[in-house]
N, C-alpha and C positions, 0 to 999 in steps of 0.2 A: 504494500500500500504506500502510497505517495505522500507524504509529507507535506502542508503546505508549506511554504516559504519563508514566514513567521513566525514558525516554529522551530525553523532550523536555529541549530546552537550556532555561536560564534565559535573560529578555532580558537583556542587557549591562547594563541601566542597576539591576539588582535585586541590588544586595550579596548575596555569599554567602562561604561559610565552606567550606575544607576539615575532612573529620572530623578530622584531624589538627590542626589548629587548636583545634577544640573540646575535643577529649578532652585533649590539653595544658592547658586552663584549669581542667579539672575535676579533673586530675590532673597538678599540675606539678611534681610530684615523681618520675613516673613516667618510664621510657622511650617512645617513641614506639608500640611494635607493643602494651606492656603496657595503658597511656592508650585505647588504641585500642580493645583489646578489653575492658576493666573498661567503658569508655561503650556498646559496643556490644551486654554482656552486661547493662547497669541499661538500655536501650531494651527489648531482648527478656524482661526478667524486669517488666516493669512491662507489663500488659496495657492498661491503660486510658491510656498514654504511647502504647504502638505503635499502639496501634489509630486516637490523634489522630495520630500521625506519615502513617501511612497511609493517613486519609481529605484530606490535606492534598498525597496524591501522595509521601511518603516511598516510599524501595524499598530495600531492604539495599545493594543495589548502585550505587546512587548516590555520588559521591568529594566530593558538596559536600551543607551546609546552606544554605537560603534563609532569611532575617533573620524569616521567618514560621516557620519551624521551629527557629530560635533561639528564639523568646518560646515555643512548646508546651514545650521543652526549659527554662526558666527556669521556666514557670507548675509543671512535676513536680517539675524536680532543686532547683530554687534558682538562684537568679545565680551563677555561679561565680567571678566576681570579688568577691563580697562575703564 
């Protein structure tokens, strides 16, 4: 049986980021579930973000980012460290 796509694991050797983590950077002023869902709600209100998120294999339901979906995530929102 086939696997969808969003299910696939990442290889071990591919850093990757819990949303929790990210939305913490973007919003470290925030609580965790608040952070979570302000990044979750600027993904889905941005068409032309989600739409690269999910030609790159993004899925809602995914619990991590891949360092390739950190830079889609930087080229929209900006560095969140800066």
């Amino acid at each position: 049986m086939q696997r969808k796509s969003y299910l696939r694991r990442l290889p071990p050797s591919e850093p990757r980021y819990t949303k929790f983590q990210v939305a913490m950077r973007y919003f470290p002023d925030d609580n965790f579930a608040t952070a979570s869902r302000k990044l979750r709600r600027w993904i889905h209100d941005d068409p032309p973000l989600n739409e690269e998120l999910r030609r790159m294999g993004y899925h809602t339901s995914q619990k991590y980012f891949s360092q390739a979906h950190l830079e889609v995530l930087k080229e929209f929102l900006g560095d969140p460290l800066e």
